[in-house]
C-alpha positions as CSV (number, residue, x, y, z in Angstrom):
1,X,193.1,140.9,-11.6
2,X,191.1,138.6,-9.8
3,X,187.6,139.6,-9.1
4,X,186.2,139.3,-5.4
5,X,183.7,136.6,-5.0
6,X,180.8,138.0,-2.7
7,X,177.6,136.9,-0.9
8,X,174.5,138.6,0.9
9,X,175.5,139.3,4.3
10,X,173.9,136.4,6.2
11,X,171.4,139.3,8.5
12,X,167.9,138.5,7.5
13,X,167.5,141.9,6.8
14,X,170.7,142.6,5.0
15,X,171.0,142.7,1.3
16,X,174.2,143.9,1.4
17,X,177.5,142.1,-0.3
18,X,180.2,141.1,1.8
19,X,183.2,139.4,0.5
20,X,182.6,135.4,0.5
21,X,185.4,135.0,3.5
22,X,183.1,136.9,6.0
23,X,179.7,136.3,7.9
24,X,178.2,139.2,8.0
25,X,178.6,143.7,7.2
26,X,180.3,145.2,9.1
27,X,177.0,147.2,10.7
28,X,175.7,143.8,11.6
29,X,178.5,142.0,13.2
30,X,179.6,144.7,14.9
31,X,175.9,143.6,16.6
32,X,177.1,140.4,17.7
33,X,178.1,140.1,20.7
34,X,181.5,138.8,20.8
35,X,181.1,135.5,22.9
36,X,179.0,134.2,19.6
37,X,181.7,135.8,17.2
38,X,183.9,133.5,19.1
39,X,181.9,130.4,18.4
40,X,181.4,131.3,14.8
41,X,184.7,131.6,14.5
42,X,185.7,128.3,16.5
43,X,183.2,126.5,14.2
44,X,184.2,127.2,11.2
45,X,187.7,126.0,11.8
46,X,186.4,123.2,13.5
47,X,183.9,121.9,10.4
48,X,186.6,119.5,9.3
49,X,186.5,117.7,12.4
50,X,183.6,118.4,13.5
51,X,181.3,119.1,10.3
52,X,179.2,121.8,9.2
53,X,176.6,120.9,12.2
54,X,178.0,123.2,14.9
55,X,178.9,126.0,12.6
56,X,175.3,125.9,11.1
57,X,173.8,126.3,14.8
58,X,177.0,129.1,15.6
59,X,175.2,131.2,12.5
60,X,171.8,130.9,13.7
61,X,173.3,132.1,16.9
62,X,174.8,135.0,15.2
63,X,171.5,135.7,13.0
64,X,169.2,136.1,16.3
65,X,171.3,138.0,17.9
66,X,171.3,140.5,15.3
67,X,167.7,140.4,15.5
68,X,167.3,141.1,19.0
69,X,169.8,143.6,19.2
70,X,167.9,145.5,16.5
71,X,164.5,144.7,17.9
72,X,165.9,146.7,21.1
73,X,167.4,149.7,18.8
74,X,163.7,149.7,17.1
75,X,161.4,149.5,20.5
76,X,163.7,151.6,22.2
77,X,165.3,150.9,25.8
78,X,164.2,152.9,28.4
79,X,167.0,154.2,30.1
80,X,166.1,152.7,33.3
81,X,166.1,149.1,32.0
82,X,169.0,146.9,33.0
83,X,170.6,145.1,29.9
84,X,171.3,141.7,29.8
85,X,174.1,140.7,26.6
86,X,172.7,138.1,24.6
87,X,175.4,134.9,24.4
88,X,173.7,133.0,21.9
89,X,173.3,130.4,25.1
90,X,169.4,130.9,25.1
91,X,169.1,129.8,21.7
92,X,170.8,126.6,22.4
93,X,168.9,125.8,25.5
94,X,171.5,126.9,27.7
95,X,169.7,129.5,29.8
């Protein structure tokens, strides 16, 4: 049988293995929101004709929003505070 090639899930906190055809664990990418799942996923079908350039930046997308979602968990959210979904747009300049 064929052994399963893995890879650190690509959270900058995560050590965890994931099998090489996915991003992320499962606790991590459920953390993305899903417009930037959607341009991960875009990308990476897209690196023939388009290179590894937009799926590099989709990842970094990916990665922060991770880390803000998990800065929120770990200040805590007041329960009055309105949420705003992070896109992934702020990190390209797209505010």
């Amino acid at each position: 049988m064929a052994e399963i090639r893995t890879h650190a899930c690509a959270a900058d906190h995560c050590d965890i293995q994931v099998p090489s055809h996915l991003l992320m664990c499962r606790k991590d990418w459920a953390l993305v929101p899903s417009a930037v799942k959607t341009q991960v996923l875009r990308a990476y079908r897209n690196r023939p004709r388009t290179g590894w350039g937009p799926y590099a930046e989709a990842v970094a997308a990916a990665k922060q929003a991770v880390a803000h979602a998990l800065r929120a968990i770990r200040e805590g959210i007041p329960d009055d505070t309105e949420l705003t979904i992070w896109t992934g747009d702020e990190a390209a300049g797209r505010d």
